[in-house]
DSSP file (Angstrom, degrees, kcal/mol; ACC not computed):
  #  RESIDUE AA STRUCTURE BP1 BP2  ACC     N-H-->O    O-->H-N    N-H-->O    O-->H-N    TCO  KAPPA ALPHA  PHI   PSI    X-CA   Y-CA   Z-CA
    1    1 A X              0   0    0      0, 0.0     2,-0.2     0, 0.0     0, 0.0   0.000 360.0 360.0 360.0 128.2    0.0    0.0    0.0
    2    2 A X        -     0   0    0      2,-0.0     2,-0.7     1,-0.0     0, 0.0  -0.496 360.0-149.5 -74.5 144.5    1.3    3.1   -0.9
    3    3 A X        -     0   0    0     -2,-0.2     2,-0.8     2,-0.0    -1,-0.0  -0.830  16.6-133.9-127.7  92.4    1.3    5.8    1.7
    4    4 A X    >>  -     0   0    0     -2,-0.7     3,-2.4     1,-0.2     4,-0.6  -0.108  14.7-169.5 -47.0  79.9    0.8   10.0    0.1
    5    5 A X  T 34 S+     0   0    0     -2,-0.8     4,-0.2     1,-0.3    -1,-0.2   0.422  72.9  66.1 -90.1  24.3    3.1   11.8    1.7
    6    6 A X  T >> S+     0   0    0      2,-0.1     4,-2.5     1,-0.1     3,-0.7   0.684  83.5  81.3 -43.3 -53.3    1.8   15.1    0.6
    7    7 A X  H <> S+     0   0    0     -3,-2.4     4,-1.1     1,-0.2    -2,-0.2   0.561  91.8  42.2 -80.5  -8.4   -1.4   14.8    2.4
    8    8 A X  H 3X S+     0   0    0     -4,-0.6     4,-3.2     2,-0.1    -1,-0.2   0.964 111.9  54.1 -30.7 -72.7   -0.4   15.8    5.6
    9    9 A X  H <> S+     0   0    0     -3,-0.7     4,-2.1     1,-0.2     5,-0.4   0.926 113.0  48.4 -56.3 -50.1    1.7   18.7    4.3
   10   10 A X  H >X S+     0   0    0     -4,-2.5     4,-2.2     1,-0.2     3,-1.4   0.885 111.5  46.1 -46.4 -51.4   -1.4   19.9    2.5
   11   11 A X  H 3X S+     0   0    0     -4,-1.1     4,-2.2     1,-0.3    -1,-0.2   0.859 109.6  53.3 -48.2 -46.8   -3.7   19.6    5.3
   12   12 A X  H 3X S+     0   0    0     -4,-3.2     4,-0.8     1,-0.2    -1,-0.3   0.567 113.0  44.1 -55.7 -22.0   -1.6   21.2    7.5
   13   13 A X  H <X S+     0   0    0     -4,-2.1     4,-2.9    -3,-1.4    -1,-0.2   0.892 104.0  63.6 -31.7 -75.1   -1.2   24.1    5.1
   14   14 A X  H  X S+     0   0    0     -4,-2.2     4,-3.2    -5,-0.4    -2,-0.2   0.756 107.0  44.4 -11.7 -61.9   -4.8   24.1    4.5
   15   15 A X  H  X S+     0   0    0     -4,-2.2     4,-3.1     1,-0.2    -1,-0.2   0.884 108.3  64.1 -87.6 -26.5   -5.1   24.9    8.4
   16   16 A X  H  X S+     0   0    0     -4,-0.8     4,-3.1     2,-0.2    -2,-0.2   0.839 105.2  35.8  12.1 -86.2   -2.5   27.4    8.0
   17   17 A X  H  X S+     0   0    0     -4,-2.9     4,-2.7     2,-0.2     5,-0.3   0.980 106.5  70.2 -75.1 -43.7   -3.9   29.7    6.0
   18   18 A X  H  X S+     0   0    0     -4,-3.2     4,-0.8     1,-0.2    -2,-0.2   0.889 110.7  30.8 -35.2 -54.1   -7.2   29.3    7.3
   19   19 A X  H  X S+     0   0    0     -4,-3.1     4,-1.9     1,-0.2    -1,-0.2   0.811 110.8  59.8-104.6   6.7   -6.4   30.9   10.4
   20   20 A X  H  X S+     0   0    0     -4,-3.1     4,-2.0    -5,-0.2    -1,-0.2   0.849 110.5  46.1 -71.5  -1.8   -4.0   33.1    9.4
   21   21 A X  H  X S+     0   0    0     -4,-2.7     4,-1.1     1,-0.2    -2,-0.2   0.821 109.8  57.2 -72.7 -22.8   -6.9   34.4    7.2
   22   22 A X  H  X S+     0   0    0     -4,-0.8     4,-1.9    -5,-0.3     5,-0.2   0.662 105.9  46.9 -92.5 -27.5   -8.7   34.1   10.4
   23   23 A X  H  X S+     0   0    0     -4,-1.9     4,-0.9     2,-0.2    -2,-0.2   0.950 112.2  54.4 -82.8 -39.1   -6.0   36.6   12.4
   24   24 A X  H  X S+     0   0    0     -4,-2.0     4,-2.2     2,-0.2     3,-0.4   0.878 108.5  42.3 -32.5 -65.2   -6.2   39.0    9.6
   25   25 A X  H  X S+     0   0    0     -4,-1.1     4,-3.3     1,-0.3    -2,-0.2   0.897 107.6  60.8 -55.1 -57.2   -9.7   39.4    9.6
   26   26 A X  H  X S+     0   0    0     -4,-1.9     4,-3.0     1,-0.3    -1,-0.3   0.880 109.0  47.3 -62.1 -34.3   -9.8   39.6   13.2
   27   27 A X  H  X S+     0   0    0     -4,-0.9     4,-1.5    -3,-0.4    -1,-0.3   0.878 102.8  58.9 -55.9 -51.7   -7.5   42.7   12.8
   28   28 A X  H >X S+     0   0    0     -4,-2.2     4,-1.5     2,-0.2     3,-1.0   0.991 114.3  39.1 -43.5 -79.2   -9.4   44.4   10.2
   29   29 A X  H 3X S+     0   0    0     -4,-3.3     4,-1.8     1,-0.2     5,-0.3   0.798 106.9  58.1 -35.6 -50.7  -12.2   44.5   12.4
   30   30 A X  H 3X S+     0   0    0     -4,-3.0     4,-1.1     2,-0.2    -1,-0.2   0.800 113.8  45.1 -58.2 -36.9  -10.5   45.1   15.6
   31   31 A X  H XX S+     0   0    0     -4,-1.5     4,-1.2    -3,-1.0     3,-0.6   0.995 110.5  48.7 -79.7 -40.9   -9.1   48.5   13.8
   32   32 A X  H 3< S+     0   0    0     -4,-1.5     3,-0.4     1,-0.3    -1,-0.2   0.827 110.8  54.6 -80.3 -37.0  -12.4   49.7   12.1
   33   33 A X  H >< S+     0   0    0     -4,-1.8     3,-1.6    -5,-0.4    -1,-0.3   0.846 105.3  52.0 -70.6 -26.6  -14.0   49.2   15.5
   34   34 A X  H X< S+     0   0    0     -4,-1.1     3,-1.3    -3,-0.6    -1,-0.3   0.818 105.8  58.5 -70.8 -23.5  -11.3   51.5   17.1
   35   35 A X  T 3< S+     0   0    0     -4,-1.2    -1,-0.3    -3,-0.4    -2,-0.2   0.401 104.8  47.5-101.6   9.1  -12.2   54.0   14.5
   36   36 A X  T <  S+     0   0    0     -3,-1.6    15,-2.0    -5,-0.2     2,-0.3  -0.184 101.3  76.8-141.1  61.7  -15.7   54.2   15.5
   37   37 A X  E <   -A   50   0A   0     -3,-1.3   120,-0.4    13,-0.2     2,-0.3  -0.999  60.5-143.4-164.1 145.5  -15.2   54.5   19.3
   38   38 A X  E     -A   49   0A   0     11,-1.2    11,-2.4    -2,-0.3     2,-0.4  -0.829  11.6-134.7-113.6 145.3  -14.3   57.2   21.7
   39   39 A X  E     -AB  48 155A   0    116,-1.6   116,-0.8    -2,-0.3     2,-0.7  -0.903  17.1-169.8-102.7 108.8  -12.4   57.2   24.7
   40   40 A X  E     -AB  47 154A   0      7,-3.8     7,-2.9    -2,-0.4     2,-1.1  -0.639   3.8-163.9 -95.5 137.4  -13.7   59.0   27.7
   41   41 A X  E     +AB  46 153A   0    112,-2.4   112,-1.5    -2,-0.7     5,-0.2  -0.733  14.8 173.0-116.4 105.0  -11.5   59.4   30.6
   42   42 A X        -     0   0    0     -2,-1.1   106,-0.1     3,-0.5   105,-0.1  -0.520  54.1 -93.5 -87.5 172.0  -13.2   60.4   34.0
   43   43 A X  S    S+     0   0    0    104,-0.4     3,-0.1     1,-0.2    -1,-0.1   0.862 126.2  44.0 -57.2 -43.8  -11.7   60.7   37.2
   44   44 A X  S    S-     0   0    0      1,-0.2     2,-0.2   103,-0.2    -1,-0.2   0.780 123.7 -35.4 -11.0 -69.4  -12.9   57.0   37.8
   45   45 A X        -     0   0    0    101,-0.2    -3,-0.5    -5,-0.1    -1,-0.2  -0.799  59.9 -96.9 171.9 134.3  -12.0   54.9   34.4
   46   46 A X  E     -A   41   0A   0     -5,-0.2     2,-0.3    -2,-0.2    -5,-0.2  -0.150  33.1-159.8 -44.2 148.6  -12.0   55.3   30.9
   47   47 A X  E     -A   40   0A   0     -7,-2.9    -7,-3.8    -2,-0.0     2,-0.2  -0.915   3.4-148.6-141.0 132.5  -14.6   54.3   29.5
   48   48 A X  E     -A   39   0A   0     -2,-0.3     2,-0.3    -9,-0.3    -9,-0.2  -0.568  21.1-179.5 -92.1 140.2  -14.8   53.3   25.3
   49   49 A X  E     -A   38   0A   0    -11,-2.4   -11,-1.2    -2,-0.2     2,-0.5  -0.837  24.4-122.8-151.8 165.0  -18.0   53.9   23.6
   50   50 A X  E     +Ac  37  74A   0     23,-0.9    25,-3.0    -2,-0.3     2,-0.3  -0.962  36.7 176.1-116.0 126.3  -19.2   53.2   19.8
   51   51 A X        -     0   0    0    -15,-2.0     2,-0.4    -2,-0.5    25,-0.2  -0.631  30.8-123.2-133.8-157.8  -20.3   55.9   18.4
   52   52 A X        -     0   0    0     23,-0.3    25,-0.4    -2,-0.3   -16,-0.1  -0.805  36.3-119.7-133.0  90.0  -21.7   57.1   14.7
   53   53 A X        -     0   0    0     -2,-0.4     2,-0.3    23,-0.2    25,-0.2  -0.188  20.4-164.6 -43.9 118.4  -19.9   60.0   13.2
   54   54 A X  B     +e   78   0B   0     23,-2.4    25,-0.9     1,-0.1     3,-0.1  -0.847  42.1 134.1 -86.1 136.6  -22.2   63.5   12.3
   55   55 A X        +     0   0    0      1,-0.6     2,-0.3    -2,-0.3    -1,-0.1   0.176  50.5  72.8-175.2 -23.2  -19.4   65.4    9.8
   56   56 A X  S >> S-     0   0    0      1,-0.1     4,-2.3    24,-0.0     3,-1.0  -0.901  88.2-119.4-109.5 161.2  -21.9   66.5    6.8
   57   57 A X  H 3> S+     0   0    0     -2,-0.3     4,-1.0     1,-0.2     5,-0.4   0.909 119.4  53.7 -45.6 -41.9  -24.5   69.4    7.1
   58   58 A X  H 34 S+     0   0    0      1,-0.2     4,-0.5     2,-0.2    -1,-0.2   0.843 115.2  36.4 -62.3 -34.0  -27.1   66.4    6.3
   59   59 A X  H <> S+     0   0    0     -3,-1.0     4,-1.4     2,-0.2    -1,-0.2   0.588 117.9  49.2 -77.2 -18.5  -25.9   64.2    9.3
   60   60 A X  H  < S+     0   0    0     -4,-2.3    -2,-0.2     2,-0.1    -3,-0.2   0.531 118.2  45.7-100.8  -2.2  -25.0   67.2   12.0
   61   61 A X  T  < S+     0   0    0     -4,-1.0    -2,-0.2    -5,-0.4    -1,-0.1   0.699 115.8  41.0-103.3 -27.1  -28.6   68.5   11.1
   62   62 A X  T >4 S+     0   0    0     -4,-0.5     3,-1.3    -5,-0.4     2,-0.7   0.910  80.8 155.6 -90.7 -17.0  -30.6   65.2   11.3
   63   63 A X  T 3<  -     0   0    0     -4,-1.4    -1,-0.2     1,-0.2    -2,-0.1  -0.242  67.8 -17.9  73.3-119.1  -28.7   64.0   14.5
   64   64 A X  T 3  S+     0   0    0     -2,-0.7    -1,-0.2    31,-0.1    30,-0.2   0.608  90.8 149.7 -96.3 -50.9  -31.0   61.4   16.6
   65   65 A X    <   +     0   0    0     -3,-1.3    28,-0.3    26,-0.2    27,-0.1   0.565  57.2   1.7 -56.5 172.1  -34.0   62.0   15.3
   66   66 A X  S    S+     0   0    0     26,-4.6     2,-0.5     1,-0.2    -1,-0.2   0.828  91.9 129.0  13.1  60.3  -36.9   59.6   14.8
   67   67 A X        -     0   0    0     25,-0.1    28,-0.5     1,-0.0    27,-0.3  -0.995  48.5-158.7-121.8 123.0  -34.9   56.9   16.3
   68   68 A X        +     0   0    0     -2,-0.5     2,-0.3    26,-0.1    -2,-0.0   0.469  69.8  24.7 -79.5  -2.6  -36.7   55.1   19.2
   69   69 A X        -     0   0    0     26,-0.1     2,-0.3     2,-0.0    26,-0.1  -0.982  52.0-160.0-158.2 155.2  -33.6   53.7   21.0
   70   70 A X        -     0   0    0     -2,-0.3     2,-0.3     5,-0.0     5,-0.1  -0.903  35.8-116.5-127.9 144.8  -29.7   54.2   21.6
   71   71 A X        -     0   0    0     -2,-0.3     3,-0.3     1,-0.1    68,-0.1  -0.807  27.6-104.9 -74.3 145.4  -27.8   51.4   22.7
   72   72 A X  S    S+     0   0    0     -2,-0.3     2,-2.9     1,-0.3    67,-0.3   0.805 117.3  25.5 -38.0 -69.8  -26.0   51.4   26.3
   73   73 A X  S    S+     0   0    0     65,-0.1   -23,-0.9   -24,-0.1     2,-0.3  -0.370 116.2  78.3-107.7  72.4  -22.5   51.9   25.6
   74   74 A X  B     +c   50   0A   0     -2,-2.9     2,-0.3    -3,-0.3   -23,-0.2  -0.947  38.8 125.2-167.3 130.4  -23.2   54.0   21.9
   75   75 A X        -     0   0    0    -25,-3.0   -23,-0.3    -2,-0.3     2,-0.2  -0.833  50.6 -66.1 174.8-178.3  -24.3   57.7   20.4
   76   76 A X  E     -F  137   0C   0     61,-0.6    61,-1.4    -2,-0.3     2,-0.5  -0.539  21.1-145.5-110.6 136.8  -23.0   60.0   18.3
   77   77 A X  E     -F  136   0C   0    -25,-0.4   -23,-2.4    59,-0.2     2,-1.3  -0.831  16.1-152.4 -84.2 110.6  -20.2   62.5   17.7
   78   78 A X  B     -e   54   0B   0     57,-3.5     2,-0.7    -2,-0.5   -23,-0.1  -0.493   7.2-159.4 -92.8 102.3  -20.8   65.5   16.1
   79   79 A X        -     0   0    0     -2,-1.3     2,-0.3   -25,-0.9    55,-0.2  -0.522   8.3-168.8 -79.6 105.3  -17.9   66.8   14.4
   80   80 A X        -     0   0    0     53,-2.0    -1,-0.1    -2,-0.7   -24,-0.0  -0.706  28.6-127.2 -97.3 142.3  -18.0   70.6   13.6
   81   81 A X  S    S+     0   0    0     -2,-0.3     2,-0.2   -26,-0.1    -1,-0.1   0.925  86.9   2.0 -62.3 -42.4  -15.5   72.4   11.2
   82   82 A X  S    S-     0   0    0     50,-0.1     2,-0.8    51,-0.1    -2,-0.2  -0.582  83.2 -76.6-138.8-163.0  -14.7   75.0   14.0
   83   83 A X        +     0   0    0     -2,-0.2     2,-0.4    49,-0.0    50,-0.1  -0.840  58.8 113.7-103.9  93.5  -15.2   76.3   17.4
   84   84 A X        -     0   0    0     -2,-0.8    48,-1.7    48,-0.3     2,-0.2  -0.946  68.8 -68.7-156.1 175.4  -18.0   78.0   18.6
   85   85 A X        -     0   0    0     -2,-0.4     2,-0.2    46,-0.3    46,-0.2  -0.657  57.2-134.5 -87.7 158.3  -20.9   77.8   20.8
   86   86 A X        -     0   0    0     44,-0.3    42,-1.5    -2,-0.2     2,-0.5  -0.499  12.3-155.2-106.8 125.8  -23.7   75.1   19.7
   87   87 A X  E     +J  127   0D   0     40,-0.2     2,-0.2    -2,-0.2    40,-0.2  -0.964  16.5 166.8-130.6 162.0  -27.2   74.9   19.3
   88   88 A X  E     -J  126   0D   0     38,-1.0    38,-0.7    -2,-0.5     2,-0.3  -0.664  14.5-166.1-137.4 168.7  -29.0   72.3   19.4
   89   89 A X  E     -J  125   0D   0     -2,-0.2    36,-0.1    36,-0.2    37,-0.1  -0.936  32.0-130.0-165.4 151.7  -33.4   71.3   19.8
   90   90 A X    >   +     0   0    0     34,-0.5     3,-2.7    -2,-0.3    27,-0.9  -0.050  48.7 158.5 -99.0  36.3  -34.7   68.1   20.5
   91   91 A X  T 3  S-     0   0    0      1,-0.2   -26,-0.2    25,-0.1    -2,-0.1  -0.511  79.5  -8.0 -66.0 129.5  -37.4   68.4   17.2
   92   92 A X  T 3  S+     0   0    0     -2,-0.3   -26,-4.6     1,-0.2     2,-0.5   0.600  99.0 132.0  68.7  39.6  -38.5   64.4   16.1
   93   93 A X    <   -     0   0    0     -3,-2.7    24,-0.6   -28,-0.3    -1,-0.2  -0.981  40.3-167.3-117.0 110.8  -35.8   62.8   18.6
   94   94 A X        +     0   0    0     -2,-0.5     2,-0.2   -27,-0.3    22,-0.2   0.700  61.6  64.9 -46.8 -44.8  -37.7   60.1   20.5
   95   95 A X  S    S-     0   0    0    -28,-0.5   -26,-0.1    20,-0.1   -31,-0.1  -0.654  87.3-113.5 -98.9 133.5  -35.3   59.4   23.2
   96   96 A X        -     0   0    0     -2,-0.2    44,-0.4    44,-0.1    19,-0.3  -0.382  41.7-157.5 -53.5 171.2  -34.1   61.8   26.1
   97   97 A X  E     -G  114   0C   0     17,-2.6    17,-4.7    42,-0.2     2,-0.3  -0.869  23.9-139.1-143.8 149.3  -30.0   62.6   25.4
   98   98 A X  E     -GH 113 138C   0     40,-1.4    40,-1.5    41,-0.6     2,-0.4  -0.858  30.8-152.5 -94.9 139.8  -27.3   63.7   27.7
   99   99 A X  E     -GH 112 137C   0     13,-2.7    13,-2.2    -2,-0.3     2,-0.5  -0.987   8.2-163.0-145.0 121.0  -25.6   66.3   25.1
  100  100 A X  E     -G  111   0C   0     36,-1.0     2,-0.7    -2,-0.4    36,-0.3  -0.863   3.8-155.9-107.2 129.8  -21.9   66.6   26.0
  101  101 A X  E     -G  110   0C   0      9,-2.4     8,-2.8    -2,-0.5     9,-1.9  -0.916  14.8-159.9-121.2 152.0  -20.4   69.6   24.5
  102  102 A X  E     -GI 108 134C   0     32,-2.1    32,-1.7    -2,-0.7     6,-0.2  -0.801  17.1-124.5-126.3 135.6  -16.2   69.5   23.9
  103  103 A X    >   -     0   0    0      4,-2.0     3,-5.1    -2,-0.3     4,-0.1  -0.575  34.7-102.7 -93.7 155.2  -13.8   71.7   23.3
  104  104 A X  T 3  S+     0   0    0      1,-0.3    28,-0.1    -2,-0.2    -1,-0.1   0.535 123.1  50.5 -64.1  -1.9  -11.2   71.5   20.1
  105  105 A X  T 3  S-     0   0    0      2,-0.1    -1,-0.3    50,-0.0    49,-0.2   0.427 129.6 -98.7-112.4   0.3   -8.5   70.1   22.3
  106  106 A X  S <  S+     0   0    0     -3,-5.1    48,-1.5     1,-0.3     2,-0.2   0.833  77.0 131.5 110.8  10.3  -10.8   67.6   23.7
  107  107 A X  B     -D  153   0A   0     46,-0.2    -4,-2.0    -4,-0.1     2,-0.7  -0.724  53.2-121.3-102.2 136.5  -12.0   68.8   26.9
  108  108 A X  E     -G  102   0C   0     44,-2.3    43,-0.4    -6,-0.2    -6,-0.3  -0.808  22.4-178.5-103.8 140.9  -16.0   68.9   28.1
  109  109 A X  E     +     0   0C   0     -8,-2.8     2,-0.4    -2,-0.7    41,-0.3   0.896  61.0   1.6 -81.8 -55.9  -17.0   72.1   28.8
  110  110 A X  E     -G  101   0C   0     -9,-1.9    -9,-2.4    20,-0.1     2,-0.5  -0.935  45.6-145.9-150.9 159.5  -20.6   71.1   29.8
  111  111 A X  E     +G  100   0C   0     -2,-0.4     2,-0.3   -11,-0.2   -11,-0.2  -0.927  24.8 166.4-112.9 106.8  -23.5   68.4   30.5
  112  112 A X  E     -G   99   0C   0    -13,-2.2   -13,-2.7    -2,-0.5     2,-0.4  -0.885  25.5-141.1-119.5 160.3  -26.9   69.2   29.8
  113  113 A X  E     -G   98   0C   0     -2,-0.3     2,-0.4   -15,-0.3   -15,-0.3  -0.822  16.5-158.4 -87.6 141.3  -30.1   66.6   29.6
  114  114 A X  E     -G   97   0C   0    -17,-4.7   -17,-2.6    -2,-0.4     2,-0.2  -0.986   7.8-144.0-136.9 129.3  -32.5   67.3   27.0
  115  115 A X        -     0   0    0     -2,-0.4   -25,-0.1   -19,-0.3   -19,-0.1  -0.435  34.3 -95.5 -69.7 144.3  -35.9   66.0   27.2
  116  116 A X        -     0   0    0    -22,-0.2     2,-0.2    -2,-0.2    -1,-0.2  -0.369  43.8-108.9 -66.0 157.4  -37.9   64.8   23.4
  117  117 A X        -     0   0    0    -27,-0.9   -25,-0.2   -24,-0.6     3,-0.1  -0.679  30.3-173.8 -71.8 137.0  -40.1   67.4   22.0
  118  118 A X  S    S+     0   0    0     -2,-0.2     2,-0.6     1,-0.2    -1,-0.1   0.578  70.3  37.7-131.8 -32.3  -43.3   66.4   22.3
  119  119 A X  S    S-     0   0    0      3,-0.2     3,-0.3     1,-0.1    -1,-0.2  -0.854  74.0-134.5-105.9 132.0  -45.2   69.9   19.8
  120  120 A X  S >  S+     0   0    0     -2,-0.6     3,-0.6     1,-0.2    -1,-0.1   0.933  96.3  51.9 -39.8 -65.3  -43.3   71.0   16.7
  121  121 A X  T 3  S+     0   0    0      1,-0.2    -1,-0.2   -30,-0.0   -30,-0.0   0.594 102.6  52.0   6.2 -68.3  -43.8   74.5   17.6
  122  122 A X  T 3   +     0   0    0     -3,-0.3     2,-0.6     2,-0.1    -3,-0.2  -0.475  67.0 140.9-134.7  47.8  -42.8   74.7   20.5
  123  123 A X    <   -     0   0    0     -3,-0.6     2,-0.4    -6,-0.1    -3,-0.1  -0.700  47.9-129.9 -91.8 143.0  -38.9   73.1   20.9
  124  124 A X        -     0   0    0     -2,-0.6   -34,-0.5     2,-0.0   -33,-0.1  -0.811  19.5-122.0 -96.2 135.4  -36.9   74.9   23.0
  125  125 A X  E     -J   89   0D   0     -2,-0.4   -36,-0.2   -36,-0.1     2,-0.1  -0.238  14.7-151.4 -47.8 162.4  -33.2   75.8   21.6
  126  126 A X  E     -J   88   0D   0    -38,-0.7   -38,-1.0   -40,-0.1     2,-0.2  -0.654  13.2-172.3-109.1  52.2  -30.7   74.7   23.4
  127  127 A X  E     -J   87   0D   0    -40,-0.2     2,-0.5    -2,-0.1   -40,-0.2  -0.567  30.7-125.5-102.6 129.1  -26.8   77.3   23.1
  128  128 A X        -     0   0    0    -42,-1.5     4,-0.1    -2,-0.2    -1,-0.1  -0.624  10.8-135.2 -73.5 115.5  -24.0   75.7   24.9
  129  129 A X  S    S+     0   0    0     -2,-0.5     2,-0.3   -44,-0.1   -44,-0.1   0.867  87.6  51.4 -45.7 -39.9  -22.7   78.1   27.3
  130  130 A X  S    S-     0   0    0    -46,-0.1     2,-0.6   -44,-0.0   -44,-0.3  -0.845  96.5-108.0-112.4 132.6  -18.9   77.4   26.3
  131  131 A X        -     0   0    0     -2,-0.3     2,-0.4   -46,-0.2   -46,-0.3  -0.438  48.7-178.0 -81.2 124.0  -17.9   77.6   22.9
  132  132 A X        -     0   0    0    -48,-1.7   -48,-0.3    -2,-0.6   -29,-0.2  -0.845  40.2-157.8-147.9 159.7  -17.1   73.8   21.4
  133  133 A X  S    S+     0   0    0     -2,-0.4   -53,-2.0   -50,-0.1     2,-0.3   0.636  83.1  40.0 -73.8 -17.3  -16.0   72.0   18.5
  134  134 A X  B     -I  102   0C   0    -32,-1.7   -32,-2.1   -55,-0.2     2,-0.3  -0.933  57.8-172.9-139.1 137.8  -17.6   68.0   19.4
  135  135 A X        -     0   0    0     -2,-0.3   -57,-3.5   -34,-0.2     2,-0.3  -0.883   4.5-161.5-152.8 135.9  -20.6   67.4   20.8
  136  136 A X  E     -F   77   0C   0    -36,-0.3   -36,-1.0   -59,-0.3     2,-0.5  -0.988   5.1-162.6-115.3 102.5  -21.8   63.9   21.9
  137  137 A X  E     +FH  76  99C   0    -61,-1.4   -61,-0.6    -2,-0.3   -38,-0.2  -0.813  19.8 166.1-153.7 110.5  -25.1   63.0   22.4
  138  138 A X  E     - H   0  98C   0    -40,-1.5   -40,-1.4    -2,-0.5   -63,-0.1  -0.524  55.0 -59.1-120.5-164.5  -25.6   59.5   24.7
  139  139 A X  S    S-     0   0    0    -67,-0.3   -41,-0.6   -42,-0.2     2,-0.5  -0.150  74.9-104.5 -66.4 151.4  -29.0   57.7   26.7
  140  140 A X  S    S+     0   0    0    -44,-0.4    -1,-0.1   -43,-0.3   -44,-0.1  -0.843 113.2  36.1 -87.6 145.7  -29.8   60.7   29.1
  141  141 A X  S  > S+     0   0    0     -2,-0.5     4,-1.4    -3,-0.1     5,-0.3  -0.209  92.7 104.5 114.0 -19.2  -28.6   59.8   32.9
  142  142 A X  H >> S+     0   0    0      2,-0.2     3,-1.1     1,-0.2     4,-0.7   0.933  77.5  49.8 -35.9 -68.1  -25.4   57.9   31.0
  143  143 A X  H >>>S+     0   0    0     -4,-0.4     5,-2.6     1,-0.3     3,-1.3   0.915 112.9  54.8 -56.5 -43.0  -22.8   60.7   31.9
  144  144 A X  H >45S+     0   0    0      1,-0.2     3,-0.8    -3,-0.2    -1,-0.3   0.865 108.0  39.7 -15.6 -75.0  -24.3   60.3   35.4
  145  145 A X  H <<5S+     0   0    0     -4,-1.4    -1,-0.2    -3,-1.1    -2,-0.2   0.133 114.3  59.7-116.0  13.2  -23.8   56.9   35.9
  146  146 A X  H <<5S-     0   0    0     -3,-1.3    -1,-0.3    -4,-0.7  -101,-0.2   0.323 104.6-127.0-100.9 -10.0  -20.1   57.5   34.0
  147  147 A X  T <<5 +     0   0    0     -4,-1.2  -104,-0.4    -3,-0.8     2,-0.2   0.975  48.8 177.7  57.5  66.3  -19.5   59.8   36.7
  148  148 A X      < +     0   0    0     -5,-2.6     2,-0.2    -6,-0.2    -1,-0.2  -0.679   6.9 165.7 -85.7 158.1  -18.8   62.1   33.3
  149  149 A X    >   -     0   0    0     -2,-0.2     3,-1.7    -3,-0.1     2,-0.2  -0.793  44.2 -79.2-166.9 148.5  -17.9   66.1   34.4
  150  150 A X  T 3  S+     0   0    0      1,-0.3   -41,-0.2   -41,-0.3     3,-0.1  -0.313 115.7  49.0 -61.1 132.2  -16.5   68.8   33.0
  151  151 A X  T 3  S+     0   0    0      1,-0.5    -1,-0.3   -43,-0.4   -42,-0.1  -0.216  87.3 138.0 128.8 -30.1  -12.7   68.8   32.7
  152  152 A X    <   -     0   0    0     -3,-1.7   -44,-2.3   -45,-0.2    -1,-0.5  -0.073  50.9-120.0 -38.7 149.7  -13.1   65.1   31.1
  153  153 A X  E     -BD  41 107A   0   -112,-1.5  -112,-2.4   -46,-0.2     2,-0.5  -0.721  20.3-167.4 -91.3 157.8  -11.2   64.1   28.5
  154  154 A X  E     -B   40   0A   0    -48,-1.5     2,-0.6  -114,-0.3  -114,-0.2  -0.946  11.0-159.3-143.1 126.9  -12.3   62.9   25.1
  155  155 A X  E     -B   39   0A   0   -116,-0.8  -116,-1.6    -2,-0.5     2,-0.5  -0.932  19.8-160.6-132.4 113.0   -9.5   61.2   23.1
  156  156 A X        -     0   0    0     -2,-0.6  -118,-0.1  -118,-0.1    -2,-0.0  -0.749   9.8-121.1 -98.3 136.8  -10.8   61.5   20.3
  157  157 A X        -     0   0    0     -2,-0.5     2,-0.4  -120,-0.4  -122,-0.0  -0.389  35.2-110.0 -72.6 163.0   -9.7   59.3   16.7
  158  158 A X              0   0    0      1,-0.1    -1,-0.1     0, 0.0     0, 0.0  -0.703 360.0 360.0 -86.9 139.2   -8.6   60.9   13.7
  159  159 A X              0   0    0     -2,-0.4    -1,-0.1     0, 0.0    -2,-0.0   0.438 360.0 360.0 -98.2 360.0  -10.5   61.2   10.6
């Protein structure tokens, strides 16, 4: 009986590649997930979040809205061309938000909660006392229970 003594080597190849295809992959992912997550550092613990980039007029104007949920540890950055103070209105955003607003070096200036809008009419503006470049908008009572305050840091990725 003849015995192949290729078919080892192949298999053993075979498994090889598989997971280096498999370490790769894993990598890919691991970076694109880094690239859509913020780091916040309170006095506590960092804490890493997923967030959803705002960066055109069409995304920094529609925000939240007519969304019925945020997940825990997830919400959105809004990334403004310059520095200045913000306003913001809670018009056809279902969910309270905690609305973090950041200074261009990365700093939060301030925490406000904003309740949903309930009449069209009659949404109250919102102007960020302190003028800032990022503003973050998570579940309302999250910065709370992140023990988030101004003077946190935001390390923010680059785009």
């Amino acid at each position: 009986m003849l015995v192949d003594s290729k078919g080892p080597f192949y298999w053993i190849s075979g498994i090889l590649i598989i997971s280096l295809a498999g370490v790769i992959f894993y990598f890919q992912y691991q970076k694109n997930a880094d690239k859509n997550s913020i780091t916040i550092f309170t006095a506590i613990r960092p804490i890493k979040i997923q967030v959803e980039f705002a960066q055109t007029a069409q995304e920094l104007e529609t925000g939240l809205m007519n969304r019925d949920s945020l997940e825990t540890n997830s919400g959105m950055f809004f990334v403004f061309p310059d520095e200045k103070p913000r306003n913001f209105w809670m018009k056809d955003t279902l969910i309270p938000l905690d609305m973090i607003f950041i200074s261009k070096n990365g700093r939060v200036n301030e925490i406000t909660t904003q309740e949903p809008c309930p009449e069209i009419g009659a949404c109250p503006i919102y102007e960020s006392k302190s003028p800032a470049r990022y503003v973050l908008e998570i579940n309302a009572g999250q910065a709370e229970k992140w023990n988030m305050s101004a003077g946190d840091i935001i390390e923010i990725p680059k785009f």
